[in-house]
Structures are given as C-alpha cells and as structure tokens.
C-alpha positions as CSV (number, residue, x, y, z in Angstrom):
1,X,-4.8,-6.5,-4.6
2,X,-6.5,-3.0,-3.9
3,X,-6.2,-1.9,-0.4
4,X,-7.3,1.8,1.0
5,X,-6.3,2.6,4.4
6,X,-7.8,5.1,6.6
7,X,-6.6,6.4,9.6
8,X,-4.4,9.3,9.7
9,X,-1.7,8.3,6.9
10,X,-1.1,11.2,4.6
11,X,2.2,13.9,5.5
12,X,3.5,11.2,8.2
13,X,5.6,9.5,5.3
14,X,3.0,6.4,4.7
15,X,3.7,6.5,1.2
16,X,7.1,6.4,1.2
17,X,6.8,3.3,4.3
18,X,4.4,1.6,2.1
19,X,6.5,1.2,-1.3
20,X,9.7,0.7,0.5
21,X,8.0,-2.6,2.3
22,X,6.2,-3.4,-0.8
23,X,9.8,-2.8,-3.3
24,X,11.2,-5.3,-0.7
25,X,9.0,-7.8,-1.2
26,X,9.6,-7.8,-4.5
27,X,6.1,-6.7,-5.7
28,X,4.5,-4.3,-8.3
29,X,2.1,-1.6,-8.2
30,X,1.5,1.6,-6.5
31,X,0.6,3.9,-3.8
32,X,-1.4,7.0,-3.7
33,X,-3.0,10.0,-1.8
34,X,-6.3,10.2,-2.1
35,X,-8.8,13.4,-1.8
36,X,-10.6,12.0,1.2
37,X,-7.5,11.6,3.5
38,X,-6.6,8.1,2.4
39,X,-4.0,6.3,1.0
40,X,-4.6,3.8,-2.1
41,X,-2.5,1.1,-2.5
42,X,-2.6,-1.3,-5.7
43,X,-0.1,-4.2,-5.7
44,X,0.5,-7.4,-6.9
45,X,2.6,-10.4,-6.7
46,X,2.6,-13.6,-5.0
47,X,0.0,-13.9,-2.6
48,X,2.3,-14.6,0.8
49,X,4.0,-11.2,-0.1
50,X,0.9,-9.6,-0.3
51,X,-0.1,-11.1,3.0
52,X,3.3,-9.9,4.2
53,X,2.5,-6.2,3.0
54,X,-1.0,-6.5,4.5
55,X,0.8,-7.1,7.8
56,X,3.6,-4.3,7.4
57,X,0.7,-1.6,5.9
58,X,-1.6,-2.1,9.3
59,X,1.5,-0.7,11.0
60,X,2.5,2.0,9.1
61,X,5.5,4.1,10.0
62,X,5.9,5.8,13.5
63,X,3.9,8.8,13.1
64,X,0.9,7.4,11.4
65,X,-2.1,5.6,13.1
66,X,-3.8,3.4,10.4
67,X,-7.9,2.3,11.7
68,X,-8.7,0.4,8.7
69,X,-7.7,-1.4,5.8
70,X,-10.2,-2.3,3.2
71,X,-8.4,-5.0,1.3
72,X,-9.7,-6.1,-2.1
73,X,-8.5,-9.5,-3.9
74,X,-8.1,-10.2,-7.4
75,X,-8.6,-6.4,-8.5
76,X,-7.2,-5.9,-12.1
77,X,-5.9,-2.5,-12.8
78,X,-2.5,-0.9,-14.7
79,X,0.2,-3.7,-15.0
80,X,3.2,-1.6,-13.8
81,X,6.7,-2.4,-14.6
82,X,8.5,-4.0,-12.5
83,X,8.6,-1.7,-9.7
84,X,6.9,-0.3,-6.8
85,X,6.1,3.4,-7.3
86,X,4.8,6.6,-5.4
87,X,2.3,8.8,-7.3
C-alpha cells in the first residue's frame, strides 16, 4: 500500500507516530518526508492491518492536522526487511 498524506504533518513527529503504529501492527515498509510538505508512507502486510494503519495515520499525533490521505492498493515497491523504518 502507498499512502501520501497532506495536511500539516512534517516537524510535529508524524513520522515517528506513523512507524510506531505501523511496527505495532506488525507490518513492513516505510515512511518519508517529502519536498512538497508531505509525508510518504509505503507499507505492507495483511490487509486488516493496513486498514488498521489507514485509521491510526488519518489521526496522526497531537500536533499534526492530516486533510487527506491518498491511499494506493496493490503498489509494489522495495521489499523491506522485516521492519518498519523512518527515512
């Protein structure tokens, strides 16, 4: 799954909110800021975990405000080990 969220999510700790839910779900991937004031997220696993991130990720921690998720399915992209990791 490929998700970017917009809102305002980068130096309120959304990166660090994001791979702590998803590294407690169990699933793989990772998250990123990106130039245009977004954070990238690539993760996979099984699909109600996913779901369950989706859910957590439209929250984000106290300080952020997310406005949108664009969620890709199916996306193929770097199999990471078998962790959750902040670039």
């Amino acid at each position: 799954m490929h998700i970017i969220v917009e809102g305002l999510v980068q130096g309120v700790g959304y990166r660090w909110y994001a791979a702590q839910r998803a590294q407690a779900l169990g699933l793989r991937g990772f998250v990123r800021n990106l130039y245009d004031g977004t954070v990238e997220v690539q993760a996979s696993g099984d699909r109600s975990m996913l779901e369950d991130l989706i859910r957590e990720l439209k929250v984000g921690p106290r300080s952020a405000r997310v406005t949108n998720l664009k969620i890709e399915w199916g996306v193929q992209g770097n199999k990471p080990d078998s962790h959750f990791e902040i670039q």
